[in-house]
Structure formats: C-alpha cells, structure tokens
mmCIF file of the C-alpha atoms, coordinates in Angstrom:
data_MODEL
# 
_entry.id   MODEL 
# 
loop_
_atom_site.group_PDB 
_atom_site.id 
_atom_site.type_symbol 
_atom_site.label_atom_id 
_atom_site.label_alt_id 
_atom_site.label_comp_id 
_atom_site.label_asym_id 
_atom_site.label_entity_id 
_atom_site.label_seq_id 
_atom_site.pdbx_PDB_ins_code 
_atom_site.Cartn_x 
_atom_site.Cartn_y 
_atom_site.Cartn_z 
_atom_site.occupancy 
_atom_site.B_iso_or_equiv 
_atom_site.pdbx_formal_charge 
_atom_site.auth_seq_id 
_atom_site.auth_comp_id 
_atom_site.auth_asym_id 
_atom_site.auth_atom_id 
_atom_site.pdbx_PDB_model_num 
ATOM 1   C CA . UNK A 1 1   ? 22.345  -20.185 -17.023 1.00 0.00 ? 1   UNK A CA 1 
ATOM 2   C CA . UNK A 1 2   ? 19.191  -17.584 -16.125 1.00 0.00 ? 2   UNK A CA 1 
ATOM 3   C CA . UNK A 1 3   ? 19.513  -16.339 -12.717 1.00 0.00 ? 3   UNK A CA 1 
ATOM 4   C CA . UNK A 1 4   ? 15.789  -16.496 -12.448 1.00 0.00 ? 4   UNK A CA 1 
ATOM 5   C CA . UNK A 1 5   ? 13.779  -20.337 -12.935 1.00 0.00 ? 5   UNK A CA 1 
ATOM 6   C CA . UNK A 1 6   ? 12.095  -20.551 -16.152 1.00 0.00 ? 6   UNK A CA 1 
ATOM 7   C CA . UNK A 1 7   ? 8.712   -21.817 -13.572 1.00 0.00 ? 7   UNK A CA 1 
ATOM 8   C CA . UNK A 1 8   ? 9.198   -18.147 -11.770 1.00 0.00 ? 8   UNK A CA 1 
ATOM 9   C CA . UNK A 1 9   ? 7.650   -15.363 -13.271 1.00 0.00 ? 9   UNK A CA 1 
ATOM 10  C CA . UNK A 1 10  ? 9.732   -12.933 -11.955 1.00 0.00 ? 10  UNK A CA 1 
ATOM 11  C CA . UNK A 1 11  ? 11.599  -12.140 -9.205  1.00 0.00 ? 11  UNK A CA 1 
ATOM 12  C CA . UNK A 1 12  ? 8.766   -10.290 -7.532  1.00 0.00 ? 12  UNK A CA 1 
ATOM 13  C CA . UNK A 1 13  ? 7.664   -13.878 -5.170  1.00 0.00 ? 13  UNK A CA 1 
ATOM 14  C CA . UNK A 1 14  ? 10.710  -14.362 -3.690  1.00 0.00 ? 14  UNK A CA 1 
ATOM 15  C CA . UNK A 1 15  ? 12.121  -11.375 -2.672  1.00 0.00 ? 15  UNK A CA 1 
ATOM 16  C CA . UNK A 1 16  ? 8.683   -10.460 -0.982  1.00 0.00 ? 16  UNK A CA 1 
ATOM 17  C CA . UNK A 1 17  ? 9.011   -12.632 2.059   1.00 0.00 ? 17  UNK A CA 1 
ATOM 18  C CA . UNK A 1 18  ? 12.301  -10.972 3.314   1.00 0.00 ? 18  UNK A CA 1 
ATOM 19  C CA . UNK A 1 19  ? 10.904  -7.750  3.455   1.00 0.00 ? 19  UNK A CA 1 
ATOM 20  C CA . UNK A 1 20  ? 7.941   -9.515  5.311   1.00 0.00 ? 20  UNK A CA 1 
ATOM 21  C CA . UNK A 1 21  ? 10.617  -11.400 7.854   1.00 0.00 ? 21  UNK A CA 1 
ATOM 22  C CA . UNK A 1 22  ? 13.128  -8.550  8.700   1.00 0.00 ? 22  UNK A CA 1 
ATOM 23  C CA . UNK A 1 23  ? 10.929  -5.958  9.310   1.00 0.00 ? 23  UNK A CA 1 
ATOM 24  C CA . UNK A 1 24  ? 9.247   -7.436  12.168  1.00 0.00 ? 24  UNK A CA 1 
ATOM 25  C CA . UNK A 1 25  ? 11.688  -9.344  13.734  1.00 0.00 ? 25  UNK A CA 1 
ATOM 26  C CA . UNK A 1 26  ? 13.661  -5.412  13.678  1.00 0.00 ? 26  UNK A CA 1 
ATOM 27  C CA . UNK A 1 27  ? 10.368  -4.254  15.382  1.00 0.00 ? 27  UNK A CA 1 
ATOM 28  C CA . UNK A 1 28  ? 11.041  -7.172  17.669  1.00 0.00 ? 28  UNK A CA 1 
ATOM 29  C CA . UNK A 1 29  ? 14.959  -6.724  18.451  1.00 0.00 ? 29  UNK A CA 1 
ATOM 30  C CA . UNK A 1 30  ? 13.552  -2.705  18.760  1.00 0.00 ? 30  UNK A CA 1 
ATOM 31  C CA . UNK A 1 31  ? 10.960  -3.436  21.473  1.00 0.00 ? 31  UNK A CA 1 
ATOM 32  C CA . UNK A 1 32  ? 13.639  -6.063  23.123  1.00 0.00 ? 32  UNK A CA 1 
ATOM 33  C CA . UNK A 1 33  ? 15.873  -2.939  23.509  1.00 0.00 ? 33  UNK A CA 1 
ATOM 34  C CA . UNK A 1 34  ? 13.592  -0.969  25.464  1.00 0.00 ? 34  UNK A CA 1 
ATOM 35  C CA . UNK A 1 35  ? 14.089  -3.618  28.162  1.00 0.00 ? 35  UNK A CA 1 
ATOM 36  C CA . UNK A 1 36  ? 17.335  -4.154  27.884  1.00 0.00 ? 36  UNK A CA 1 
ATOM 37  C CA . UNK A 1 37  ? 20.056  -2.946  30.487  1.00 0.00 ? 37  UNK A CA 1 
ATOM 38  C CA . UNK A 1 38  ? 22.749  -2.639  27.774  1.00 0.00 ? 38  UNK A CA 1 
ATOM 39  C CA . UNK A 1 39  ? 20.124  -1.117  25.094  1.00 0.00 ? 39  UNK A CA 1 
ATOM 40  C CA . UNK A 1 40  ? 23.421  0.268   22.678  1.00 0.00 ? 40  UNK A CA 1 
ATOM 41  C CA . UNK A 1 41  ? 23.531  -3.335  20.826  1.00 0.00 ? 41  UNK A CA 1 
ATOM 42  C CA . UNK A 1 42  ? 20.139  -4.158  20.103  1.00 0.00 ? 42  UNK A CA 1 
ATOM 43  C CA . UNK A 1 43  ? 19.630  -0.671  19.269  1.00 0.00 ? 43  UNK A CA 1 
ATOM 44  C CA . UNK A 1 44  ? 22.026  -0.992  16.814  1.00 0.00 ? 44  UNK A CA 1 
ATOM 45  C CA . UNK A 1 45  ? 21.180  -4.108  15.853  1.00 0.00 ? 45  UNK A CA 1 
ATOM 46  C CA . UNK A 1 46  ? 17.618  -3.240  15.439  1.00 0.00 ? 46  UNK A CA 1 
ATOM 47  C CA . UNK A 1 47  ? 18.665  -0.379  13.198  1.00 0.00 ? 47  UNK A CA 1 
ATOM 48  C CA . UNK A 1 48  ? 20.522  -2.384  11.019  1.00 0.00 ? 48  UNK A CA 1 
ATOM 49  C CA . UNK A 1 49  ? 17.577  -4.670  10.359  1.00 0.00 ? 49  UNK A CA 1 
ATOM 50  C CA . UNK A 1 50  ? 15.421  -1.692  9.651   1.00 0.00 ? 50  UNK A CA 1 
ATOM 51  C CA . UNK A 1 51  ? 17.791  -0.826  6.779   1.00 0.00 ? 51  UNK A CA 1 
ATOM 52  C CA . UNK A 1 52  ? 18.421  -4.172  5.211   1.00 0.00 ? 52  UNK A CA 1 
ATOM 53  C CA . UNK A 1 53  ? 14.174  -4.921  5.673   1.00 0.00 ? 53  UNK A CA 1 
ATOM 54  C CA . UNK A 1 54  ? 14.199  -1.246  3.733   1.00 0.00 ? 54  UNK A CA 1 
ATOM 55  C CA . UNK A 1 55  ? 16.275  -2.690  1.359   1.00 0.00 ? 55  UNK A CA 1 
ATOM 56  C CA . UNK A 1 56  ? 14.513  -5.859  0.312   1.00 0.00 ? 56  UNK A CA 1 
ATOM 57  C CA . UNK A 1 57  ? 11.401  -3.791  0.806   1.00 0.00 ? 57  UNK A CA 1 
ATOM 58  C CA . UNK A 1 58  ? 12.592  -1.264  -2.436  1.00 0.00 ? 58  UNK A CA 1 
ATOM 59  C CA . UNK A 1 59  ? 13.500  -4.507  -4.428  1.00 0.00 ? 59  UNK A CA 1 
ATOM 60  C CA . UNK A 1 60  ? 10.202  -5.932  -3.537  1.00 0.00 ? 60  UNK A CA 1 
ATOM 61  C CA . UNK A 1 61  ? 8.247   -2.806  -4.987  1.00 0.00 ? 61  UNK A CA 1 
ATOM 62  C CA . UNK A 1 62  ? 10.324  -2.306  -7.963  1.00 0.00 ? 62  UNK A CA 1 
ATOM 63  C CA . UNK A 1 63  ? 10.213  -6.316  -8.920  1.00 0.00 ? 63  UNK A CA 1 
ATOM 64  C CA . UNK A 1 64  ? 6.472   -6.360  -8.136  1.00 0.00 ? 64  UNK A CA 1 
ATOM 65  C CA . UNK A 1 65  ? 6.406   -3.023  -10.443 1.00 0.00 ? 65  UNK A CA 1 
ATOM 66  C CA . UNK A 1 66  ? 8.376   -4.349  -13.514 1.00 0.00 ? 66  UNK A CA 1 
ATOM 67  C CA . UNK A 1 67  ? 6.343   -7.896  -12.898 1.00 0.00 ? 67  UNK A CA 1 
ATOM 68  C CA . UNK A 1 68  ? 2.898   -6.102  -12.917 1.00 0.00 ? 68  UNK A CA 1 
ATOM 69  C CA . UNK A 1 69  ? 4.030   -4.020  -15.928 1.00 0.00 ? 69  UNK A CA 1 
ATOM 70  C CA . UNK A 1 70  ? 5.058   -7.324  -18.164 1.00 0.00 ? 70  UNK A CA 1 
ATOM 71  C CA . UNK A 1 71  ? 1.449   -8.758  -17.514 1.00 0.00 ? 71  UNK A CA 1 
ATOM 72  C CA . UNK A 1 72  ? -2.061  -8.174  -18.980 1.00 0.00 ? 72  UNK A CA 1 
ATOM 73  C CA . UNK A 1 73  ? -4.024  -7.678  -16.522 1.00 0.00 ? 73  UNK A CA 1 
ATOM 74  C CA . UNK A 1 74  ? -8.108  -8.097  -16.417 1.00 0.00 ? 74  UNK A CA 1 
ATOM 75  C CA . UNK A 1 75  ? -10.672 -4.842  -15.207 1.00 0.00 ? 75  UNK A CA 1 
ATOM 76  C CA . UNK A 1 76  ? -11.482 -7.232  -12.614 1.00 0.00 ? 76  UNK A CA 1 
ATOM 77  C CA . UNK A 1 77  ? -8.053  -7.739  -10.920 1.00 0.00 ? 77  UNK A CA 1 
ATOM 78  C CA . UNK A 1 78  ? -6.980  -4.514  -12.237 1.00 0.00 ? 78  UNK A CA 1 
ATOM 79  C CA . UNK A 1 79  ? -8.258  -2.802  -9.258  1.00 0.00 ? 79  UNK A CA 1 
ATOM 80  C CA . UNK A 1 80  ? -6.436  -5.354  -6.659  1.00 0.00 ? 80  UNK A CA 1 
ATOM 81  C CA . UNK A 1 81  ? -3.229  -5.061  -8.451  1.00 0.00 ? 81  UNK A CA 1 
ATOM 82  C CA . UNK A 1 82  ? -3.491  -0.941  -7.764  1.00 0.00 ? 82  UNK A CA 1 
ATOM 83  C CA . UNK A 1 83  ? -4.318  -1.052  -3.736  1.00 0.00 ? 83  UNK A CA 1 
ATOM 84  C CA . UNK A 1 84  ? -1.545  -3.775  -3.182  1.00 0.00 ? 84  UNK A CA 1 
ATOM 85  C CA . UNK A 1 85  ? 0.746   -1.359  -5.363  1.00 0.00 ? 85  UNK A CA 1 
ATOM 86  C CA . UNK A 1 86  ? -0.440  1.714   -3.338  1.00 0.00 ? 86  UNK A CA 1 
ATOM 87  C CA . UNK A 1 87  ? 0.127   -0.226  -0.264  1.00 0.00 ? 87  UNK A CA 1 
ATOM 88  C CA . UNK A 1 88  ? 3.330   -1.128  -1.445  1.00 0.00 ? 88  UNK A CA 1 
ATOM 89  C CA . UNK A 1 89  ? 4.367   1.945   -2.141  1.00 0.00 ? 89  UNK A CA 1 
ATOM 90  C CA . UNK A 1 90  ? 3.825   3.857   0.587   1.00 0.00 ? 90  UNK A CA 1 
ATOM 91  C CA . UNK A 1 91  ? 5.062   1.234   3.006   1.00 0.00 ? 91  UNK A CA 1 
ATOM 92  C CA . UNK A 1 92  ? 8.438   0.492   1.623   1.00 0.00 ? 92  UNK A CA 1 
ATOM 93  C CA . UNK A 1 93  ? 8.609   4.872   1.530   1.00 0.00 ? 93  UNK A CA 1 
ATOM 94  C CA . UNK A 1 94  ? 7.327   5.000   5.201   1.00 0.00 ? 94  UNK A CA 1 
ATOM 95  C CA . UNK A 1 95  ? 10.610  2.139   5.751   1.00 0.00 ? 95  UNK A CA 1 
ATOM 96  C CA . UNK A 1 96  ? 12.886  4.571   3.550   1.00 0.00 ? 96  UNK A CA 1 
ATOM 97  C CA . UNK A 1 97  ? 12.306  7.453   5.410   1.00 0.00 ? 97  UNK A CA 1 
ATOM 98  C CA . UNK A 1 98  ? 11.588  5.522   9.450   1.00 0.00 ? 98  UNK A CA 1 
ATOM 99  C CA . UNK A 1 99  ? 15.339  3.900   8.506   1.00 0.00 ? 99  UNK A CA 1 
ATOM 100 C CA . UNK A 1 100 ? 16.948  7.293   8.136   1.00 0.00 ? 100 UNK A CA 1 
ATOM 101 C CA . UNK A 1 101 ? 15.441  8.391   10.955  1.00 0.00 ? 101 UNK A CA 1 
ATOM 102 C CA . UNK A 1 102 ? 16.762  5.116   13.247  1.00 0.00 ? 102 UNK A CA 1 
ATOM 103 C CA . UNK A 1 103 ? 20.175  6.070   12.168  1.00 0.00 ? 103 UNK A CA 1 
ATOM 104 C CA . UNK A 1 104 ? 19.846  9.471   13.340  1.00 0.00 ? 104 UNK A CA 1 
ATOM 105 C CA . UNK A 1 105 ? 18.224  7.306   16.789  1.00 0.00 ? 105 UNK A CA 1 
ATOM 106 C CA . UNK A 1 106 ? 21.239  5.117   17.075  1.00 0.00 ? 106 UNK A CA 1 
ATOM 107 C CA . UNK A 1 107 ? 24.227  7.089   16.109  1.00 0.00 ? 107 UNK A CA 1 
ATOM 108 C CA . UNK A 1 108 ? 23.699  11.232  16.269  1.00 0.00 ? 108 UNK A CA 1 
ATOM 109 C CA . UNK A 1 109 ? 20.729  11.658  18.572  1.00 0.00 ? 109 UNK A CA 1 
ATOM 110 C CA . UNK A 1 110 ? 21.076  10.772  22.485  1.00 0.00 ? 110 UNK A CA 1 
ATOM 111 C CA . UNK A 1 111 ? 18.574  8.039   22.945  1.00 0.00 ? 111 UNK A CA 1 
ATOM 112 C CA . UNK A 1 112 ? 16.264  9.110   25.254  1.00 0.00 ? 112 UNK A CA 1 
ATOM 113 C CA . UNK A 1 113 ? 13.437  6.790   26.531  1.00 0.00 ? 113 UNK A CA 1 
ATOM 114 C CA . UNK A 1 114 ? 11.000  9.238   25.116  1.00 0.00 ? 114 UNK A CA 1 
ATOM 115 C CA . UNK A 1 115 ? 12.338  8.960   21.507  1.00 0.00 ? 115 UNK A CA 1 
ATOM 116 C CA . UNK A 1 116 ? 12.577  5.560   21.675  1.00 0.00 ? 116 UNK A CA 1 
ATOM 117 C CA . UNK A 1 117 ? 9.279   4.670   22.524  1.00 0.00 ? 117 UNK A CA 1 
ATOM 118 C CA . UNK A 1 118 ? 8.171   6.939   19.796  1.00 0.00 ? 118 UNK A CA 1 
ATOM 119 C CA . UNK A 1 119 ? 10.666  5.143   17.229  1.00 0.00 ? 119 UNK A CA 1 
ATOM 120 C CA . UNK A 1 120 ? 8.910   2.231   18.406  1.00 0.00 ? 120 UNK A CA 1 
ATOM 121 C CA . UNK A 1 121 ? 5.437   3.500   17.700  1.00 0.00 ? 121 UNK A CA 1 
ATOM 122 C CA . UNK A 1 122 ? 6.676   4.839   14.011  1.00 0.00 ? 122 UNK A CA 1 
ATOM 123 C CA . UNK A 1 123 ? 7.694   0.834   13.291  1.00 0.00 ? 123 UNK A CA 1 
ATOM 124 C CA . UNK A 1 124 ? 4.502   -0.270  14.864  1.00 0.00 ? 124 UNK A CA 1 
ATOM 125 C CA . UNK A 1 125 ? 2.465   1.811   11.975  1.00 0.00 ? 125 UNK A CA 1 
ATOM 126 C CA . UNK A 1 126 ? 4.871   0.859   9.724   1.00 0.00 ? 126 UNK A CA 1 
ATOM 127 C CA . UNK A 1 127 ? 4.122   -2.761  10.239  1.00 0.00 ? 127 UNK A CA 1 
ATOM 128 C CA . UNK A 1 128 ? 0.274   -2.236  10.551  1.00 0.00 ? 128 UNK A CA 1 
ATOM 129 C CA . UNK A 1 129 ? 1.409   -0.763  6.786   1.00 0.00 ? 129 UNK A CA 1 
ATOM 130 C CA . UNK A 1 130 ? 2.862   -3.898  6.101   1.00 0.00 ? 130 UNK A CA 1 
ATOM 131 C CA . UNK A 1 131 ? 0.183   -6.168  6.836   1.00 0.00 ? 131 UNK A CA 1 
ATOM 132 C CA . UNK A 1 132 ? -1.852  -4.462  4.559   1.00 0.00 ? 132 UNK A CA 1 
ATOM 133 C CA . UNK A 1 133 ? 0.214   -4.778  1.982   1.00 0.00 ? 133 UNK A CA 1 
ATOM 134 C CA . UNK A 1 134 ? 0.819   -8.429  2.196   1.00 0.00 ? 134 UNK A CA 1 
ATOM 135 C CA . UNK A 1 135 ? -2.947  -8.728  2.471   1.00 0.00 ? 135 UNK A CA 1 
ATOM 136 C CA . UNK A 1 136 ? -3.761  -7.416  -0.794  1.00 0.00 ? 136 UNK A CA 1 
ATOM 137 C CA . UNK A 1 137 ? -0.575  -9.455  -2.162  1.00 0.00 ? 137 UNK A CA 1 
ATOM 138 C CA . UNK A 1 138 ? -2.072  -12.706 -1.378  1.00 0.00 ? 138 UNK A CA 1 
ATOM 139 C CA . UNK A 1 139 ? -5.593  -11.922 -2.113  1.00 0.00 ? 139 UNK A CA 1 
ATOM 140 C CA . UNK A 1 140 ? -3.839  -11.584 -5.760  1.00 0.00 ? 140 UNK A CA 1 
ATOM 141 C CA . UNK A 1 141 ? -2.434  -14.766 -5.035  1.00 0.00 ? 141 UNK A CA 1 
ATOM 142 C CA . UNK A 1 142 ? -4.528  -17.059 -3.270  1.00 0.00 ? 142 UNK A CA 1 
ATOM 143 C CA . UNK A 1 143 ? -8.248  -15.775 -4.639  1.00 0.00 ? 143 UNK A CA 1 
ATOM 144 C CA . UNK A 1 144 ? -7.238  -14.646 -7.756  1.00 0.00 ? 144 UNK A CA 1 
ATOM 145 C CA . UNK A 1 145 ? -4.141  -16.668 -9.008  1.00 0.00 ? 145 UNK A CA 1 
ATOM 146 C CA . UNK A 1 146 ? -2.041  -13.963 -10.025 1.00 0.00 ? 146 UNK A CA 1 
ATOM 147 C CA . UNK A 1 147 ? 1.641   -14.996 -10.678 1.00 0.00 ? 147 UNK A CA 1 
ATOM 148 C CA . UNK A 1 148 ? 0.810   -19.023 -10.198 1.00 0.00 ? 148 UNK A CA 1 
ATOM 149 C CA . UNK A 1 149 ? 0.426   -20.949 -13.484 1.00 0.00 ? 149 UNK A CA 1 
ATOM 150 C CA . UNK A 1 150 ? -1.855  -24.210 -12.959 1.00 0.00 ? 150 UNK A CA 1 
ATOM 151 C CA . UNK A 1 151 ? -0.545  -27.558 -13.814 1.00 0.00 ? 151 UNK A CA 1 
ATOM 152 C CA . UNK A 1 152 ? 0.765   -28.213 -17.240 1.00 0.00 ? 152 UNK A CA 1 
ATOM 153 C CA . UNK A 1 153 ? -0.112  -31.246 -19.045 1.00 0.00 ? 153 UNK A CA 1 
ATOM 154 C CA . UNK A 1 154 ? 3.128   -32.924 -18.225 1.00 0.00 ? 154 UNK A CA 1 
ATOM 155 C CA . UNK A 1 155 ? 2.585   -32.292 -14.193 1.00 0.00 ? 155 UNK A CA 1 
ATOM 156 C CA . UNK A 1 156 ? -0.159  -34.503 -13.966 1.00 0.00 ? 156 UNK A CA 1 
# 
C-alpha cells in the first residue's frame, strides 16, 4: 500500500495547508494572550503552535522542493516556481528562527509587556511572509495548473 495516492503528485499539496492554518491561529492564541489576565497558558500555548506551524512549515518547503525537482518545468512558469520557492524559503527560516526565539519568550526570559508586543510584531511579519508565499503557490495552481492533472478520459 503507497502512503501517498497514485492521483497526488506528491506530498507537497497537502501538507501546505497546515502550515497555512497553525501559524495564524498561533498569531491569534499570541495576540489573545496579551489580553489575557492569566497570559502563562496561552503564552505557552501560542508557543507551542509556533513550533508545530514551524514544523509543517519545513516539511512543506522540503516536499514542495523534492516535488519541483521531479518536474519539468517550462521558461514561462520557471520564474513563478523560483519567487514562491524564495518566499518559501525564507518564511519557513523566519518561523525556524521566531520559534526559538518564543521559547526563549515563554520559558527563560521574564515576559515583559514590551517583549511581548514585539514577539507579536515578529509573527505579524512573519505572516505578511506567509501570505506571500501562499500567493505565489496558488498563482502556480490556479493560473497556471501546476501540480493538477485535467480529466482523464475515464473521468468524463
């Protein structure tokens, strides 16, 4: 039994959409904890989100790597395949690095308002990186067809 579908190119399409859930909704537990008047939890919890979306975020830009590697690609999506990759890559770094940082937040550092805001800020960039990146992932998609095979005879 293949772990992957024989209709799925690679894992690459799947895995992309966690990255694209968990990060916000960490950004959203994060900004939640500001307001809080028992921060320590969602804090925490926000922190712990940050990692996992960091995680699916490095399996999302290694699949999407190995998937854009086993394709022949055309000069004229060439081009769109490189800024999503760039995008890609520097986001799920920025996430690498911003989730080492909210551990140092959450468990060594004394959280100070200050800090915290800042944190916040940090994700906020992070996510404006992660827009982008899904933006030039569905243009590859959606406008250019990239990873979806049209009907086959039999589908019709």
């Amino acid at each position: 039994m293949a772990l992957i579908p024989a209709w799925l190119p690679n894992i690459h399409p799947v895995v992309v959409h966690f990255p694209i859930a968990v990060l916000p909704l960490a950004a959203l537990v994060d900004l939640l904890s500001l307001f809080w008047r028992r921060p320590a939890t969602l804090r925490n919890t926000a922190t712990w989100l940050y990692l996992a979306g960091t995680g699916f975020a490095l399996l999302a830009y290694f699949s999407g790597r190995t998937g854009a590697e086993a394709m022949t690609l055309s000069e004229l999506i060439e081009p769109h395949v490189n800024a999503h990759e760039n995008w890609a890559f520097r986001t799920t770094w920025f996430f690498a690095f911003f989730a080492s940082l909210r551990l140092a937040v959450s468990y060594i550092f004394r959280p100070r308002l200050a800090l915290l805001l800042a944190a916040f800020v940090l994700a906020l960039g992070g996510l404006f990186m992660l827009v982008q990146t899904a933006e030039h992932g569905a243009v590859l998609v959606y406008q250019h067809g990239l990873g979806v095979g049209g009907p086959r005879q039999n589908d019709r």
